[in-house]
Phi, psi and omega in degrees: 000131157228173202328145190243155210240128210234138176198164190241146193241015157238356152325108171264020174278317180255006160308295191293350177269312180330317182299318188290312186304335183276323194279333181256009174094027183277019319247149172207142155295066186301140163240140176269141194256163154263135181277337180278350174215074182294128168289136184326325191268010170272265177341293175311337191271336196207085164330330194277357185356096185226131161268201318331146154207142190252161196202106168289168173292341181269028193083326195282138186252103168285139187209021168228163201250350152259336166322295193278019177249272236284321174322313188293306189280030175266300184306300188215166202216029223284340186256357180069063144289351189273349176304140218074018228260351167283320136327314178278309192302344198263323170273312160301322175293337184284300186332291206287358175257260196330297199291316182299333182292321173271355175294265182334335188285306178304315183272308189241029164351325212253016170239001177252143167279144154102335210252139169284099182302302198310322180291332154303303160323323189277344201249357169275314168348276176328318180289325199284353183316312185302321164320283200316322181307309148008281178282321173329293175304340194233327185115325193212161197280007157228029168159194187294305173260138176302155181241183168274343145325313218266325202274327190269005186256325174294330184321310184288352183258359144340287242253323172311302171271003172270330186295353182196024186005300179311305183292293192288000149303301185289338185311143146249100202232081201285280185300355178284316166300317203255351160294319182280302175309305185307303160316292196271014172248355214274135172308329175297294188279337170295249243310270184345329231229002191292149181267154171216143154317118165313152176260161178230163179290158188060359175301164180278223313084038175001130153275092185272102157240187191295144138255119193278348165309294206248038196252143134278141170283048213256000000 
């Protein structure tokens, strides 16, 4: 059987896993989650029900979305996302505290006591500013090829820059705009980007996995 796979398709936790799942030829059975009607068999498998969460044939349950990055790309890794891998651990730990912390601050302010969203915006800023010196400097932020840094990372700065598209246009962030454009034109984030119907119990399972005919490998 395989694995079966709980996703938000706008979700950027479960964006990067999907990417991951595609890129190394993993196949998964998705049930696409509603967040206002999460299912009983999600929930039983990962109390914190949050996705992504992958539930293998053996039971064993991934429930964090870089676990279900390094699980894919361990079996195969056909693009070197695991290269760096130290360098990449370092730059995902600055994304997922600081910057996601001020990314939420920015985007959903009204879930916070206290918060300036614009102060926030500027301190999101900096990092992607670091970036862009980052891609200037390499093409892709730990060399010439994306890395597993560029795949966990980018969703968020996605996510960063749909809250105010007009502002975050005008930025200077030269390499950074055509880095996030390069991701996001890419055949890997459309097939990642697919739409599926919530699942429900007993519904059958879309298989999502790669077609390598017609995926870039970027």
């Amino acid at each position: 059987m395989l694995p079966v796979f709980y996703s938000f398709r706008r979700c950027p936790y479960a964006m990067r896993a999907r990417m991951a799942l595609l890129i190394s030829e993993t196949p998964v059975r998705l049930r696409e989650v509603v967040l206002r009607d999460k299912p009983e068999e999600m929930i039983a498998a990962s109390p914190k029900a949050t996705v992504p969460v992958l539930v293998l044939d053996d039971g064993t349950v991934i429930d964090e979305s870089l676990a279900i990055m390094h699980w894919a790309l361990e079996r195969a890794d056909p693009c070197g996302w695991l290269e760096e891998q130290e360098a990449s651990a370092e730059l995902i730990a600055e994304a997922d505290s600081d910057f996601k912390d001020n990314l939420d601050r920015y985007k959903y302010p009204t879930r916070y006591d206290d918060v300036d969203p614009i102060a926030h915006r500027s301190a999101g800023l900096d990092f992607l500013l670091k970036l862009d010196k980052r891609i200037a400097d390499n093409g892709q932020l730990l060399g010439k090829q994306p890395r597993l840094a560029d795949h966990a990372i980018f969703p968020f700065v996605r996510q960063f820059a749909n809250n105010d598209r007009d502002w975050f246009d005008i930025q200077p962030l030269q390499m950074l705009h055509k880095w996030l454009d390069g991701h996001l034109g890419s055949a890997l984030f459309s097939t990642t980007m697919t739409k599926f119907p919530q699942w429900k119990t007993d519904d059958l399972e879309p298989v999502f996995a790669l077609e390598a005919a017609n995926m870039s490998m970027i």
